[in-house]
N, C-alpha and C positions, 0 to 999 in steps of 0.2 A: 484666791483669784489674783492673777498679776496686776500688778499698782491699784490693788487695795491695801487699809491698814486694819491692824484691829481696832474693830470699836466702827469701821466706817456705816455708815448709812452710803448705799450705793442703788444703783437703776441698772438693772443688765440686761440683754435683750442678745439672744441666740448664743447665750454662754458667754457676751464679750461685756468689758464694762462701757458703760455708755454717760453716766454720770456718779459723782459722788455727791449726791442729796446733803448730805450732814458730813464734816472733815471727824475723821477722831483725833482724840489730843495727841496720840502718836502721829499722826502727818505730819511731814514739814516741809519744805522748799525745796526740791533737788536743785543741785548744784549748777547744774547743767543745762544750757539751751535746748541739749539736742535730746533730753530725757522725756522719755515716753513714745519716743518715735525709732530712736538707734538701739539694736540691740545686743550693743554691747556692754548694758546698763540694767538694772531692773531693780532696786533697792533703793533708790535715792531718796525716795519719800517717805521713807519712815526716820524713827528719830533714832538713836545711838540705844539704846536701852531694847529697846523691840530689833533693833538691828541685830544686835548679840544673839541676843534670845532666839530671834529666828536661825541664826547659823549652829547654836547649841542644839538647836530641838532637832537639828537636820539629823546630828548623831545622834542624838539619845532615842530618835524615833527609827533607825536603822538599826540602832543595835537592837531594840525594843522587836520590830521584827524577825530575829535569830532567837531571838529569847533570852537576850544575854543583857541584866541587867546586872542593880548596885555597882555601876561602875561608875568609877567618880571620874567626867567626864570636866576638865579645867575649863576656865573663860577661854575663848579664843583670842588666839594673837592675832592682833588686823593690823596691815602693814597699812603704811601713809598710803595719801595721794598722793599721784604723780609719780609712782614708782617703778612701772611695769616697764621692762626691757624690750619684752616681746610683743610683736601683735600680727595677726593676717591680715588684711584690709584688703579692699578690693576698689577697681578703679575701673572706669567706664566712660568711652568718650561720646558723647550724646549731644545733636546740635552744635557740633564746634568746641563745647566745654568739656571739662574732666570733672565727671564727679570721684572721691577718694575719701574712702572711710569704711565704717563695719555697714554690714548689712542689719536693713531694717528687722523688728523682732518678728521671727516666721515666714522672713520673706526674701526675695532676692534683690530687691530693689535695697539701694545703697543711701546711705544720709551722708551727705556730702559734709566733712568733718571741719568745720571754725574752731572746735572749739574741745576740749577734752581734757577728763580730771583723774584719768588714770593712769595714762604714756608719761614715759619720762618727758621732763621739759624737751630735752634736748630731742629725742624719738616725734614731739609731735609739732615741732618744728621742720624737723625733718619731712614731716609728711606734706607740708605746703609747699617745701623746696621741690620735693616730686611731679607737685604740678604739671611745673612744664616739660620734664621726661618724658611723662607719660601723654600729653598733648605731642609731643615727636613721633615717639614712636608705634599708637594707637592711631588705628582707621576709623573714621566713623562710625558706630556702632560696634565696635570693638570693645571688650572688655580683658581684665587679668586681675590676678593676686599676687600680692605683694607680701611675703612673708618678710619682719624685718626683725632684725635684731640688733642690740644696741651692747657691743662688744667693749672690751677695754680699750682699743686705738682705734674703734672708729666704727661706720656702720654695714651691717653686711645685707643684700637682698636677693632673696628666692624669688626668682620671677618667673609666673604661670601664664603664658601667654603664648596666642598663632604668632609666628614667624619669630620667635624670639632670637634664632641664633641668623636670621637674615641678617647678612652684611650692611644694611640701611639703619638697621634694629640698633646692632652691634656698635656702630661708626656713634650712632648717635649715644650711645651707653658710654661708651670710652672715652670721649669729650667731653659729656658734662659729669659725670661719675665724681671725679676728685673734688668739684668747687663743691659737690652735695655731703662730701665727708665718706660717699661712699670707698669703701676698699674692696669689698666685694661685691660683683651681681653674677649668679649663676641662675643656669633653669636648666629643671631637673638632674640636678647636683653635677651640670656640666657648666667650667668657666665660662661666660663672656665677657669678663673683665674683672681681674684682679691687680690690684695696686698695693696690696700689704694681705698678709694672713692675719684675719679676724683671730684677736687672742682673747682668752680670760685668766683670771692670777686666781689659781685656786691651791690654798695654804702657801708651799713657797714653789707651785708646779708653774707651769708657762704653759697653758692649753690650747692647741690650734685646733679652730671649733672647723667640723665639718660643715655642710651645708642642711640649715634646718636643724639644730643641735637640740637634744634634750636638755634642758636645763631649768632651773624655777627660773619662774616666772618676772621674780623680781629679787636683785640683790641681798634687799631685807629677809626676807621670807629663806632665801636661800642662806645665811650666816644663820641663824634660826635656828634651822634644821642641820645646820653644819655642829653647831654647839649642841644642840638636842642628842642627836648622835652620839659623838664624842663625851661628852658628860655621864650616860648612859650605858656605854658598852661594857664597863664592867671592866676585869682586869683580862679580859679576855688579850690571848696572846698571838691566837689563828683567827681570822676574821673573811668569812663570805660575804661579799658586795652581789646580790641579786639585782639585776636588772639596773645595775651597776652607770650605763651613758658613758659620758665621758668623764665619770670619778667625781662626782660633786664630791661624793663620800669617802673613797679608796683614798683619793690623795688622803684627805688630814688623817684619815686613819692610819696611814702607812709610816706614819711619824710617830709610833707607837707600837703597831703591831704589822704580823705579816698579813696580806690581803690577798685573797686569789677574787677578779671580780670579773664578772659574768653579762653580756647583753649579746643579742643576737643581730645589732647593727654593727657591719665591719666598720667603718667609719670613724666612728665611735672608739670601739675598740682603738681601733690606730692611733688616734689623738691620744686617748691615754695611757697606751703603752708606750709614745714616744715623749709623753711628758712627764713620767715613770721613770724612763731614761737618764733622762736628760735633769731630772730634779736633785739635789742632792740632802743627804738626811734622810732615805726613806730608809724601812722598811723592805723587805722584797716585797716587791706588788706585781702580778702577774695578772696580762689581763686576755680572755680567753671568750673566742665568738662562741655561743650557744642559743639556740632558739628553747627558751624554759618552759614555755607551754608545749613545746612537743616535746622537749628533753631536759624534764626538770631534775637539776643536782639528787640522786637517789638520796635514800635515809643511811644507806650504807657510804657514799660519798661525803653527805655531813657530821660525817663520823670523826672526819680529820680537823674541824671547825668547831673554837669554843661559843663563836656566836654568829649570826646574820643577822646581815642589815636588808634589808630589801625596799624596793621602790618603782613597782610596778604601776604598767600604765593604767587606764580608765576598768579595761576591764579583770583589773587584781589579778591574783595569782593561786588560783584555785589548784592546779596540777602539783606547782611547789608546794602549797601551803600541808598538802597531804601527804610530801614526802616530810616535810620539817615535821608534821604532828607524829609519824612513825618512827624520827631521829629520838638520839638523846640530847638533841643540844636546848641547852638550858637559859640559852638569852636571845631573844628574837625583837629587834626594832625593827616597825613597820612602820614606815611612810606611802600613805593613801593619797590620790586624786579624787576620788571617790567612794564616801561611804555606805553605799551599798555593797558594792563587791570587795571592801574591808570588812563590812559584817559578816559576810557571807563565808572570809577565810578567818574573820576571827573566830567563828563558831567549830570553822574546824581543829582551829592550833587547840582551843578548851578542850573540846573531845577527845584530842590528842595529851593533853595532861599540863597543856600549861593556862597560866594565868594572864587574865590582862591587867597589868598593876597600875597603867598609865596613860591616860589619852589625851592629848591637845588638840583641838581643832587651829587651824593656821588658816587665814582667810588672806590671801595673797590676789584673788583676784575682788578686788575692792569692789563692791554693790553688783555682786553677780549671784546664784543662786550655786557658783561653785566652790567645793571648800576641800582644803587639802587636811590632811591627820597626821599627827605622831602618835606610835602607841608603841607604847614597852609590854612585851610578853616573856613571863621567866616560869619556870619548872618551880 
């Protein structure tokens, strides 16, 4: 049950908790003012030992559903606090004020944010500065989302909001934008104000992120997974980037081998075929728009590839995973969002003849019930 521990003595009443009668000795103090109300949070109150354990039992009890057990399943890597680049938040002008922060757990209504142990420092600073932005350009009972991302030169914002490209909106965006550090605000991946192209340095590439970028979540968690990769691939010489973004993966790989890498956002695509370009040292890396769940790379296409990498979204890669288990390729690193629908195509790579030798959980989004995965699958 949410914000229980083990071991609690608890009072529940219509399925919700209502008191903890007796603390177990796994309780402990969350960190956070706004815990138990924001739901951008849900773990805080258990202690680091039960904290693991619960992120490990998350796979071993997914995989355990496939039926796919004796897998030596490693400790999770849990990135710091205060590290997350990314976040949506929402903001709402009500009575005169701006409220601004995640939505409460279940609910629409917002926790006005003092205070937070996950944003970068600099990201949740940023979000006080917003304040009075969004006191301009919000009406009374007016609400928006604020996708934000915290880039190498500076900050970029997705804004979802009525009248957003009004000239009153706009005038007011373009004025204060540069004191907030912002470079970019678009909504719906159309300019209202640009002052510099949001970059990222990914290996020795120069990345201009589109708007709303795939990317992890947090710096950490992303070198992680960059070295996980690369450590891993084997001596492979041809390399498939599935569901590929803007090359977290293709750049450093392409500093080593040749990469053809694949997503079905043009966007995307562009950014890193122009940082592909323009890098120097690679590999050929060729980067090619495909939508994979209606036109997954066939078994006769992963013919020309000694390995894949792939990194698909929440709901995995079922269509692929059936053309990889028909291939003969012999090395397949998987990075999951989601270990259910990694169980579900790890069941199929097995039945297709390969092995799972390797799994990490990566817990990047800190006291959340979400958890990313590395797994090596080899023939």
């Amino acid at each position: 049950m949410p914000y229980t521990a083990p071991g609690d003595v608890v009072r529940v009443e219509d399925g919700k908790l209502v008191e903890v009668v007796e603390p177990s000795p796994h309780r402990v103090l969350p960190v956070c003012r706004h815990f138990g109300t924001c739901g951008g949070c849900a773990l805080q109150h258990i202690d680091d030992e039960t904290y693991r354990a619960f992120k490990r039992d998350q796979v071993t009890q997914a995989l355990a559903q496939r039926g796919i057990e004796d897998v030596a399943v490693e400790a999770p890597v849990i990135v710091p606090p205060n590290t997350r680049r990314r976040a949506s938040l929402k903001a709402l002008k009500q009575k005169g004020e701006i409220k601004l922060g995640f939505n409460a757990r279940h609910s629409h209504a917002i926790v006005d944010m003092h205070e937070c142990h996950v944003l970068t420092p600099e990201l949740f600073v940023l979000v006080g500065k917003l304040r009075p932005l969004m006191h301009a350009i919000l009406k009374e009972g007016e609400g928006a989302t604020l996708h934000l991302t915290e880039a190498d030169n500076g900050f970029d914002l997705s804004l979802e909001m009525k009248r957003a490209d009004a000239p009153a909106t706009v005038t007011q965006i373009a004025q204060r934008a540069p004191q907030l550090g912002l470079i970019r605000v678009t909504a719906q991946a159309d300019p209202i104000a640009e002052f510099e192209a949001p970059r990222l340095r990914i290996a020795n590439a120069d990345v201009r992120l589109p708007p709303e970028p795939f990317l992890q979540s947090t710096r950490e968690s992303e070198q992680f997974l960059q070295a996980y990769v690369q450590q891993n691939i084997g001596k492979a010489k041809s390399i498939a980037d599935l569901f590929c973004g803007i090359g977290t993966f293709a750049l450093p790989l392409a500093a080593h081998a040749k990469v053809q890498a694949f997503d079905s956002d043009a966007a995307m695509i562009a950014s890193l075929t122009a940082a592909a370009r323009a890098a120097k040292g690679l590999k050929p890396l060729t980067a090619e728009r495909r939508d994979l769940f209606r036109r997954p790379l066939m078994a006769s296409e992963l013919g020309a590839f000694d390995a894949v990498v792939l990194d698909p979204p929440r709901a995995g890669a079922a269509a692929q995973t059936e053309q990889i288990a028909k291939s003969k390729i012999a090395r397949v690193i998987y990075i999951s969002c989601n270990p259910a629908s990694f169980a579900r195509d790890a069941r199929t790579l097995i039945d297709g003849g390969l092995r799972l030798a390797a799994l990490t959980p990566v817990d990047q989004f800190l006291w959340s019930a979400q958890l990313e995965l590395a797994a090596i699958f080899q023939r």
